[in-house]
N, C-alpha and C positions, 0 to 999 in steps of 0.2 A: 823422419816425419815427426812433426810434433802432435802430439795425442792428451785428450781433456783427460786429467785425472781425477779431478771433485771440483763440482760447483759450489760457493756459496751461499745457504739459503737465503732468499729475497733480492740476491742482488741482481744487475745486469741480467744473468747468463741465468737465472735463474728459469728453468721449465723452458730454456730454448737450449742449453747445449746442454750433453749429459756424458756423463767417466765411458770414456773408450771413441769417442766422437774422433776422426782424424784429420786437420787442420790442412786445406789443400792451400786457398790464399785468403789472403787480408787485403780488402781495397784491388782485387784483381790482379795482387801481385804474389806470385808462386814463395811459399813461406816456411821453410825449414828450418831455422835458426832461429833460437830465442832471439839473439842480437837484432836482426833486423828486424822480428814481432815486435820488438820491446820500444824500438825507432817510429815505427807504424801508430803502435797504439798512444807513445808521447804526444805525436803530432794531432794526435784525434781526441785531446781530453773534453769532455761534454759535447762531442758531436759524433755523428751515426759511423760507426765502423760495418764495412758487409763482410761476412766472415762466409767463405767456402767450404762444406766439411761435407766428410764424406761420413757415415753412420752404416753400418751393415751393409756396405755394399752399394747404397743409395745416395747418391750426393744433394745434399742441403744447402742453401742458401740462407743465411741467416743476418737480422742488422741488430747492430746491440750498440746501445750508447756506452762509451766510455768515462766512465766515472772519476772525478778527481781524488787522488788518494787520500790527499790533506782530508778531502769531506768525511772519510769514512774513518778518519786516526783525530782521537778527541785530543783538541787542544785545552784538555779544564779534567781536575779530578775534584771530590767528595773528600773530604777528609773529617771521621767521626768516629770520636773515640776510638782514636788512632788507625781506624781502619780508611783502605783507601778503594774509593768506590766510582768508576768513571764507565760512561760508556764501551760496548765492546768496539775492539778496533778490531779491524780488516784482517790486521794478522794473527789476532786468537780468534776471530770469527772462523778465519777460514783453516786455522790449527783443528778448534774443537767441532767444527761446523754448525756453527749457531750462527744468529739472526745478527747483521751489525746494527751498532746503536742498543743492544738487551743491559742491564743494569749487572756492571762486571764487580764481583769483591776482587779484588788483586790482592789485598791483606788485608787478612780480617779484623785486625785490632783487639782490642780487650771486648767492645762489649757483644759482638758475633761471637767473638771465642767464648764468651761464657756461654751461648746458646747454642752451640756448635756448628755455627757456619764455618765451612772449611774455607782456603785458598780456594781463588776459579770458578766460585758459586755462583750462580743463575740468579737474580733474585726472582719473584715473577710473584708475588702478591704481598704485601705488608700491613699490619692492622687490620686484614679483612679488604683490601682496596687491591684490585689487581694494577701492576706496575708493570710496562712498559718503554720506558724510560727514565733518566735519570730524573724529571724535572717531578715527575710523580711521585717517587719514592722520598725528595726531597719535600712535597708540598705535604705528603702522612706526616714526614716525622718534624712539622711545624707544630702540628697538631697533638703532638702528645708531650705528658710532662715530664721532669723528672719521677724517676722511679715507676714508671708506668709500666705493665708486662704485657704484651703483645705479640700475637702469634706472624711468624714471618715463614713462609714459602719459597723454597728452592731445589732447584735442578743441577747439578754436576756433568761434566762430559763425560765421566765416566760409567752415570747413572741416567741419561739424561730421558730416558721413557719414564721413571717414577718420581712425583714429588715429592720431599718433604720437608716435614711441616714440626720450626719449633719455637719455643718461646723465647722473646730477647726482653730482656729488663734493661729499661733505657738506666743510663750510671745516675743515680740518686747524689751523690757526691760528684765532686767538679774535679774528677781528675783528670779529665783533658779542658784541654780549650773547648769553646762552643763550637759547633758546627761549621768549616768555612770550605769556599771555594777558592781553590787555585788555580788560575789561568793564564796560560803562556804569552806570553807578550814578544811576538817575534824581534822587536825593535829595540828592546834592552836585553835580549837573552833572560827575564827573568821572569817567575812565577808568577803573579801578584794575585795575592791571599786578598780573600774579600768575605765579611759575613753571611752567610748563605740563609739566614733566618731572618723573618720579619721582626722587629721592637718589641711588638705585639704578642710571641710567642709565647706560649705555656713552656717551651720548654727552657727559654731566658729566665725567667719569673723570679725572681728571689723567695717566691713563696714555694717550700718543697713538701711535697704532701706528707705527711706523716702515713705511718707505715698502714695506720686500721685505714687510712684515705684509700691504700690501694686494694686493701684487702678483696675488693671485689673484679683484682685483676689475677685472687690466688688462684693455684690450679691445684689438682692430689697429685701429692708428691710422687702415686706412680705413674702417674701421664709423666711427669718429668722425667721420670729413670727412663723410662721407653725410648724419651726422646736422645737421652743420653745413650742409650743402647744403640742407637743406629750406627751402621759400619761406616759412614762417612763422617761419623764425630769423631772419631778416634783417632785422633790427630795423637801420634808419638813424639811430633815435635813442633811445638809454637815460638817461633819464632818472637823475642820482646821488642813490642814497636814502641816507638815512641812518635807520635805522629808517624811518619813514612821509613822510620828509621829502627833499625833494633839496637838494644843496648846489649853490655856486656861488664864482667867483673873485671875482668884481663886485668893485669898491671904492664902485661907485653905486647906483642903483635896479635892479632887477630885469632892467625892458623894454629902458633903453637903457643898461646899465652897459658901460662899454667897454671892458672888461677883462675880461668874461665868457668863457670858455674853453669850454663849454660844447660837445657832440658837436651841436648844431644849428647852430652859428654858425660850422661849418670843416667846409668843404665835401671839402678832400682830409687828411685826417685819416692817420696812419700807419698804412698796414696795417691798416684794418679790415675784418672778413670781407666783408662786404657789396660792398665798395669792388673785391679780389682778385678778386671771382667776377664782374664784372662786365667787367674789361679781363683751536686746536688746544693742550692744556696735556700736558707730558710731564715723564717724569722721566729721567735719566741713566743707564743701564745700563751694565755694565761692556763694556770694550773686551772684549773675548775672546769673548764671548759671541753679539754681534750677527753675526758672520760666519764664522764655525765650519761651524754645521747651512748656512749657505747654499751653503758652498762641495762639503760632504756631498751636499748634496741635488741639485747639480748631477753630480757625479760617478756618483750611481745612478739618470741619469736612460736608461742603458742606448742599446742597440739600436735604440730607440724615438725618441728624440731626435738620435743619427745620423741616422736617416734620413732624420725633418724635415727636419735640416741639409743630406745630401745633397743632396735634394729641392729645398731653396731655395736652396742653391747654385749646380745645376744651372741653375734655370730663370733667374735673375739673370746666369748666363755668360749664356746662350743670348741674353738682352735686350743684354748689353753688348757684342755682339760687333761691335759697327758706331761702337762708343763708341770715343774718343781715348784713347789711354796714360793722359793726367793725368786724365780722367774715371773712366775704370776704377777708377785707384790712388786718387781723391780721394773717390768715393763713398760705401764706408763709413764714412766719417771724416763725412760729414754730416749734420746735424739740422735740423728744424722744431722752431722753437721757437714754441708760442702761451701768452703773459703775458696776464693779467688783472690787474686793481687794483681794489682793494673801495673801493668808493664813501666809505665810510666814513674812513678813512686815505690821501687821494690829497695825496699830498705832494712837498714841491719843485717847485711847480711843473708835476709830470706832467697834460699835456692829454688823454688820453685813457685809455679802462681796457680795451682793448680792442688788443693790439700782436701782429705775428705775423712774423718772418724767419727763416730759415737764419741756423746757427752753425755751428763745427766742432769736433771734437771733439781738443785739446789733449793728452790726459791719460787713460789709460785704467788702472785696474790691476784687481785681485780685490775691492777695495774701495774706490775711489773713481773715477769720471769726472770730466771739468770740458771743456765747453763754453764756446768762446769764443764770442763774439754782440756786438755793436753796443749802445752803448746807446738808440738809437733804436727797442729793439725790447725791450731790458730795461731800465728805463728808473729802477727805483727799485726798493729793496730788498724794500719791501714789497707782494708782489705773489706769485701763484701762478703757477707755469710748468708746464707738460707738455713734453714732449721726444717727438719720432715721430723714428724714423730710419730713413733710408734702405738702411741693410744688412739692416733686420730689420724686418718689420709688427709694430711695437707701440707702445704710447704708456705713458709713465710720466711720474711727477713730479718736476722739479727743484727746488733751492735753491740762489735768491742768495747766492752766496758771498763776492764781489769787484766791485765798480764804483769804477773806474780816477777816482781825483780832477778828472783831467788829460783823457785818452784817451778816445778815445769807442767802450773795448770795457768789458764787463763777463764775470764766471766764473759759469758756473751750473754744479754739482756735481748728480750723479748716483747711484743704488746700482747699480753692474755687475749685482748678485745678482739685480737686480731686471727684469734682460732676458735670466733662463732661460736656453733655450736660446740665446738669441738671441746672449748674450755673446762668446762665439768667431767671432761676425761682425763684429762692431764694433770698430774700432782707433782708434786714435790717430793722426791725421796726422804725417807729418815735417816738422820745420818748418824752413827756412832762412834767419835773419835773415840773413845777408850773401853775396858782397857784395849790397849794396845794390843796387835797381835801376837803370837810365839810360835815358836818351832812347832808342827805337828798339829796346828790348828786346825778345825777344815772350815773354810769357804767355797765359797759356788759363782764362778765364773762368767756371769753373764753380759751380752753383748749383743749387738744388731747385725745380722747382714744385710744385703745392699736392697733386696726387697723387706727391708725394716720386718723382716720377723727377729722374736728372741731366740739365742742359743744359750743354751747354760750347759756349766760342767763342773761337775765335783772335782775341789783340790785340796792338797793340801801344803800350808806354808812351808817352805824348809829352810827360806832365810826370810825372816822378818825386818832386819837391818842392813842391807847390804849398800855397804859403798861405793855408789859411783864414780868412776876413773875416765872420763871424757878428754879425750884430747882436741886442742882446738883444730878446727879446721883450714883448710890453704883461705879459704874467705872466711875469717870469723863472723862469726852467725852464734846465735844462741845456744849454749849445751849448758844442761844442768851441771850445777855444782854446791857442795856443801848438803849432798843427799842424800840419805837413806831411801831404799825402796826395796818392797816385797820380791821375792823369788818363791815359785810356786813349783810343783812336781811334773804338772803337764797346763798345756795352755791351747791355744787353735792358731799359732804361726804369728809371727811378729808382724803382720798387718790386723791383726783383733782386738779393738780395743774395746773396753765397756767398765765393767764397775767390780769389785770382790762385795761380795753379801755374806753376813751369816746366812743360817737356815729359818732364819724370819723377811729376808729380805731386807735388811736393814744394812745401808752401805757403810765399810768396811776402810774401801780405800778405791781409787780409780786406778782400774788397771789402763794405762795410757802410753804412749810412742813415745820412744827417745831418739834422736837426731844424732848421728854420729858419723864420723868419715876414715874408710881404711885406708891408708895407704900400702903401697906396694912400691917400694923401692924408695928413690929420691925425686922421683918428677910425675909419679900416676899414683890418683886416688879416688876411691869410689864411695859414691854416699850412701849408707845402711842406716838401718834403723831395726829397733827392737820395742820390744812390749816391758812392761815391769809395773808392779805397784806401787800407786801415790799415795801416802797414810793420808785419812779424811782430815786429819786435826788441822793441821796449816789451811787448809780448804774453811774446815766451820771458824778459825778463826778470823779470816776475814769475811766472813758472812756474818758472824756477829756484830763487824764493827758497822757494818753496813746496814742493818737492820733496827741498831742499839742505838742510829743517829749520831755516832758521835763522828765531830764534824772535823774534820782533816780539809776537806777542798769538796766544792760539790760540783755533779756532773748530772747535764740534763739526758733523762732518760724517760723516753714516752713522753716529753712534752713536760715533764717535773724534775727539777732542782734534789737529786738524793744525795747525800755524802757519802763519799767513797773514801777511804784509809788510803793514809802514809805509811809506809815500811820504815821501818829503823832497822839495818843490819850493820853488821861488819863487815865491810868491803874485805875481805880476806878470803884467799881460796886456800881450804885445809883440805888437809886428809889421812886417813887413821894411820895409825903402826902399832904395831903388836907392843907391848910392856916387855916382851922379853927383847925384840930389837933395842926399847929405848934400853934396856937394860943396858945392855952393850955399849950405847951412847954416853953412860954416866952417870943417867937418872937413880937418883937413891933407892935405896930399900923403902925408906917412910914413902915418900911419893908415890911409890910403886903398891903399898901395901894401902895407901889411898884412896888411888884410881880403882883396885884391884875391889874396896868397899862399895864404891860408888858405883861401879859395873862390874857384878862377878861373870857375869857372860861374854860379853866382850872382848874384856882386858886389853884396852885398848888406849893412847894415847893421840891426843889428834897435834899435826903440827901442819909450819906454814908451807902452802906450798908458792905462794905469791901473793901480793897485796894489788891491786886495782889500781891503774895509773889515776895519778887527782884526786884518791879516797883520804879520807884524815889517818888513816890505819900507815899511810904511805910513807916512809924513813923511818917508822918507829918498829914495825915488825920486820924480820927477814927469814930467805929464805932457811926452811931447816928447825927454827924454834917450834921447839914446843909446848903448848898452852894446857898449860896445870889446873889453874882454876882462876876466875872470874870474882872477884870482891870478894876472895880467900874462901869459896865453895869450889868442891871441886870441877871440873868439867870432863865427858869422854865423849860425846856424841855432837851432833853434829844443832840438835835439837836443845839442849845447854846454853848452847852461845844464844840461840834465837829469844828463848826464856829470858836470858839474861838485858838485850836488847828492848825486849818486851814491858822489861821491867820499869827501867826508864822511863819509857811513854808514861807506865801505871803511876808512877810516883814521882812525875813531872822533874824529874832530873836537870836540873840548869845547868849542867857543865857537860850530861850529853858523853860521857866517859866511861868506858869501862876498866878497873884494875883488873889487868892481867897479869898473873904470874907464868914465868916464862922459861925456860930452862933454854940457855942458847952459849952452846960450845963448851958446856961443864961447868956452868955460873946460872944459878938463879937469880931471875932480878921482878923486882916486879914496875909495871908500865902504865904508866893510865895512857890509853888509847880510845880516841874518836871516833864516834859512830855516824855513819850518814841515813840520809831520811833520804826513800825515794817513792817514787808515786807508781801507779800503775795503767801511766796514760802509754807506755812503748814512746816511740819517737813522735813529734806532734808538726814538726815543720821540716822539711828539706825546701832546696831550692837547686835549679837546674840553671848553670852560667855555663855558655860555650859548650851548651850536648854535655856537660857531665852536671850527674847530682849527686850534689855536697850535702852534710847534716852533720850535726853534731857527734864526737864519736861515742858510738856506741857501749855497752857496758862487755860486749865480746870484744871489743878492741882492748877497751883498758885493761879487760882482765891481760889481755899480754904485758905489761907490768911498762909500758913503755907511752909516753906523750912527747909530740914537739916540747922542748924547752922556750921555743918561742910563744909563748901565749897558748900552747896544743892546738892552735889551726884549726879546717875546719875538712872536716874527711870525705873522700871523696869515694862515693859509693860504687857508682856506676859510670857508664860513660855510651853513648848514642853514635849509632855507625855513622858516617858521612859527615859528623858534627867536626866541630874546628878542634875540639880536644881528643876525638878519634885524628885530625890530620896530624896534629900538631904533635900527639903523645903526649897527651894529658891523661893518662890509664888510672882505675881503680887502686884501690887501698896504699893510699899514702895522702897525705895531708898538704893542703895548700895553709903555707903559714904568709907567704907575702906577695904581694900584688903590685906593678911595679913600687918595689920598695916599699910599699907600706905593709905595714904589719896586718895578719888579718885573724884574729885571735878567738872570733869567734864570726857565726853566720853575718848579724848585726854589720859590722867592720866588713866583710866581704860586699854584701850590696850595699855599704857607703861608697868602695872603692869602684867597684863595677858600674855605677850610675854616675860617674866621672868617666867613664870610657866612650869614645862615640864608633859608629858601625865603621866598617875597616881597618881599625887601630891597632896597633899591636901591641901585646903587653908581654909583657915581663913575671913570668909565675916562676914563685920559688915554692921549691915542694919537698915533703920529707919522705920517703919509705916506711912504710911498718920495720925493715929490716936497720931502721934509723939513718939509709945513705941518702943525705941530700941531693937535688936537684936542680936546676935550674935551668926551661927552657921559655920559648916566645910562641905566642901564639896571635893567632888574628879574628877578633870579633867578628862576628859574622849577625847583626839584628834581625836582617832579612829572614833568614827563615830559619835563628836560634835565637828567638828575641830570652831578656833574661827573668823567669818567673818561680813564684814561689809557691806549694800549697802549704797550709797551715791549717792546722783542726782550732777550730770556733766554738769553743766552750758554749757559748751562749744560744747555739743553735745546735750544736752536735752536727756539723757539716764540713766535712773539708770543702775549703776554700781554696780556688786557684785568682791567684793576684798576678799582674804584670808588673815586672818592675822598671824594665827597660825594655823598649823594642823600636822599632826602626819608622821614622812618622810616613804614614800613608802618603798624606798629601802632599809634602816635599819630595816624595818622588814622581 
């Protein structure tokens, strides 16, 4: 006999058959077998079926129309910020037992993930508007702009009696397409993608509200942790979409690619929430304008806003009264900072999209802040930041301003205006690059946890210059090199990051994350991280130059044009050796009796351990030499060469050179070697051809000492599941240098070549290896739904831009 196991709510059978019901006939005919039910109910689609059952013993007669499947299985999804949002069908209605037609996330994309909508979510109210269907949830979010923050409501199957309720920040930057619908077209087997927004949109607009626009969309930053604390955000694996698709690093197959980077295959990941809790287009506005009403509006915000102040004044004494000098003073000076990286553009390298540390706050004035942070926590430019801080419950948005070439801090800028009242609690720490520290000193360890209180702890230094030894990882990614950093006696575990203070408060060095990868054996390795101090001097001296005006390139920030600094370094990766090893090597007595002047602590010789592929440093040093002194001064540390470089810039140097004296194989010679300028914008454009995105190579590639000889090509970061270079084997890290047969030397030359391709074609890619072994396979464009685009950050607006380069014309089809 056949027996009702669950009804689906609202449908047909709904409140006429119910789980345990036993199935006598269908149409008056005796009905035991799915096969012949299945024949019965085909022939009866959209007309009355009478169904016989028998219920406790009591036989029921019952007529139910039978429903057409196609009606209740959406032929059309949502696709937004990479997430993909369609009607519930019949078969997860009647999986989780929900309502068909309810507003289904299938994947969440980048901008649910940042608010933590899981997979399988309910939606059921948006902006305040209850939804119901998909065409509602589409008509709210015509209505809102970029960057707008907005509370959204949902249900889980696994949760599905309680809702909850969290904030989504619509993406300010254009790192997906707009908003489209995809809709099956039974007659060509294919999709066809259609703008799902009206012209009219706020959220099209080329005009993107500036950050104090949304300030009255802020919420306290501990409603957001709450919202982060719910058990259904804590998602251990996010899957990276690209539109419908996940990307990957692989340079191999999928299952066993070994260089997959992947949030499933690295178990201690940086900082990600789950991990903690367990142990946009605009236009340029004039300068004058943007910060005028802001500064007005804080002025009459009265009586009223005192007293706030007071109030939180008050109650924050009252907490710190059991707190240390330098905890006190260092407090408001820090920030939580939580980054995100859109699946879409995850570049250089960066392993995860998901990062969160304390920073301190550098810089404060009426119109500009700047947060220094680690780059183990700000990791690439392209990326959204929030800012909480600890003087004042609020959470706002920052912008990547600054990532240090070299140094493993980065600048995140702020709008004061944009924390109200709040701004007269927030300062700027004091910062003391010198003197420098020494063995035995004591500092005071202070940091945020995750409910943004302070922790402090007495330490004291026991290595003030310690050399860091970073190896590169299976995906080059950024690792400090050419470093010194503090080592301390005790600390609060290598996820604590915050700042060293003397016992006035006055910062010291940024104690900050380093990014590192173990391996274990020849084919498994896992990603770790550690704690260490950053000396403040590198930090205050690009803070002077940015302050001092002097003008390298300028970058708008808060709606004004500031100048931000050029690097002048040596593209050379060193690293020390004892004087008594060089000894052994050959190096003289005089040299030794030198160096031994110039650092009696130390005693230390630094040499080469590789030059940068493409740097001017490049044919002239090798590996092994070692570097004596710099324009016949001597050199030992790692801070010499940078002085030296620094120098340069100071006394306008036109040949841009430094003499090195160099001791290489028992021969001193001396070398004028070329120094390079570089900025601290990170990467500024990628672009995405055939599912895989290419960008210039990186400064972790070249440090592997190797470039295409062809022009160095243009490297291939990433690659998108289902895409034509996921069919084809078009994998991560190696270099597309030619296109059929033309050279493609840099991005520029790649979409001249690619905009000569038409959809269907097949080309001809020749490709290098990081391990230098050439390639060459064919693949098949595919415009329809890998059309080819680029984003690019817009100096002149501070907005990444997504451009189309090539895609497939609508109308011709």
């Amino acid at each position: 006999m056949l027996v009702v196991d669950s009804v689906v709510p609202y449908g047909p059978a709904h409140k006429h058959l119910e789980p345990g019901d036993v199935l006598i006939r269908l149409n008056g005919e005796v009905t035991t077998q799915f096969l012949k039910m299945e024949s019965l109910v085909d022939d009866s689609v959209n007309h009355k079926l009478e169904l016989q059952i028998e219920r406790g013993g009591k036989p029921l007669t019952v007529d139910l129309t039978v429903q057409d499947l196609h009606s209740v299985t959406p032929d059309y999804f949502l696709e937004l910020s990479g997430a993909i949002i369609h009607p519930l069908s019949y078969q997860q209605a009647r999986n989780f037992r929900f309502q068909c037609g309810l507003v289904y996330v299938a994947e969440q994309g980048y901008m649910l993930f940042r608010a933590g909508v899981p997979r399988h979510a309910i939606i059921k109210k948006f902006a305040g508007e209850d939804i119901s269907k998909l065409e509602d949830f589409i008509s709210v979010l015509s209505k809102l702009s970029r960057g707008a923050r907005v509370p959204l409501e949902y249900i889980s199957y696994s949760d599905r009696h309680r809702r909850k309720s969290v904030l989504v920040t619509v993406d300010r930057h254009q790192w997906y397409a707009p908003p489209q619908i995809y809709t099956r077209d039974d007659s060509s087997g294919l999709w066809i993608v259609k703008p799902v927004l009206p012209p009219d949109s706020p959220f099209l607009s080329p005009q993107v509200p500036s950050e104090h626009d949304l300030a009255s969309n802020r919420v306290p930053s501990c409603a957001a942790e709450l919202a982060q604390m719910e058990p259904a955000h804590q998602c251990p694996v996010q899957e990276s979409m690209d539109g419908f698709t996940s990307m990957e690093t692989s340079c191999e197959q999928i299952d066993e690619g070994p260089h997959s980077l992947d949030e499933t295959d690295s178990g201690t990941k940086k900082r990600r929430v789950e991990e903690e809790l367990s142990a946009a287009d605009g236009v340029l506005l004039p300068e004058c304008s943007l910060h005028e009403p802001r500064e007005e509006r804080l002025e009459d915000n009265g009586t009223g806003t005192d007293t706030v102040l007071g109030d939180y004044q008050g109650a924050a004494a009252a907490v710190a009264t059991n707190a240390s000098v330098a905890e006190h003073a260092i407090e408001p000076t820090l920030v939580m900072l939580e980054v995100h990286v859109p699946s879409s553009c995850m570049l250089d390298g960066v392993h995860s999209q998901h990062f969160f540390g304390t920073g301190v706050i550098i810089y404060h004035s009426q119109t500009m802040g700047l947060v220094a942070v680690d780059k183990n926590t700000v990791a690439v430019s392209v990326s959204d930041v929030m800012l909480s801080f600890a003087a004042y419950p609020i959470e706002i948005p920052g912008e990547v301003v600054f990532l240090h070439p070299v140094h493993n801090f980065a600048l995140v800028a702020y709008d004061p205006s944009a924390l109200a009242a709040g701004s007269s609690l927030v300062r700027a720490a004091e910062l003391l690059p010198e003197p420098a520290l020494h063995r035995g000193d004591s500092v005071c360890l202070v940091g945020l946890s995750r409910s943004l209180q302070a922790t402090s702890r007495k330490s004291f230094v026991t290595n003030p210059s310690a050399a860091l030894n970073i190896g590169s990882a299976d995906c080059p990614r950024y690792r400090a090199t050419n470093m010194e950093v503090i080592e301390l006696d005790t600390d609060f575990g290598s996820t604590f990051s915050g700042v060293l203070t003397d016992d006035l408060g006055r910062v010291r060095a940024i104690w900050g994350s380093f990014s590192t990868q173990l391996k274990y054996g020849c084919t498994s390795s896992e990603d770790h991280q550690f704690v260490r101090g950053i000396p403040i001097y590198s930090i205050c001296q690009i803070l002077d130059k940015i302050i001092s005006g002097a003008v390298d390139r300028t970058l708008l920030i808060n709606g004004i044009k500031r100048p931000m600094p050029l690097i002048r370094i040596l593209e050379v990766e060193l690293y020390p050796t004892l004087l008594s090893k060089a000894r052994s090597f050959g190096l003289s007595d005089s040299w030794i009796q030198a160096l031994v002047k110039k650092d009696p602590i130390r005693r230390q010789v630094l040499r080469v351990k590789g030059c940068l592929a493409g740097s001017k440093a490049e044919n002239l040093l090798e590996q092994g030499d070692m570097v004596l002194a710099i324009n016949k001064a001597p050199v030992t540390c790692f801070r010499d060469i940078e002085d030296a470089c620094q120098q340069l810039d100071r006394y306008k140097e036109k040949n841009e050179k430094l003499e090195l004296t160099i001791f290489r194989q028992g021969r001193e010679m001396d070398i004028p070697v070329g120094t390079d300028v570089r900025d601290g914008n990170g990467t500024p454009r990628v672009i995405n051809w055939c599912g895989c995105i290419v960008q210039d190579p990186h400064s972790a590639v070249r440090a592997l000492g190797f470039l295409p000889e062809e022009g160095h090509g243009v490297y291939v970061a990433r690659w998108c599941h289902g895409s034509p270079a996921h069919r084809y084997g078009l994998y991560a890290l190696q270099w597309i240098v030619e296109v059929n047969g033309k050279p493609t030397p840099d991005l520029d030359a790649l979409v001249a070549v690619s905009k000569e391709i038409e959809h269907g074609e097949f080309v001809r890619v020749k490709t290098i290896h990081l391990n230098g072994k050439p390639r060459v396979l064919s693949l098949k464009q595919d415009l329809h739904y890998w059309p080819t685009w680029e984003l690019r950050f817009d100096t002149e607006t501070a907005i990444w831009r997504r451009n189309t380069i090539k895609s497939l014309d609508r109308k011709a089809m």
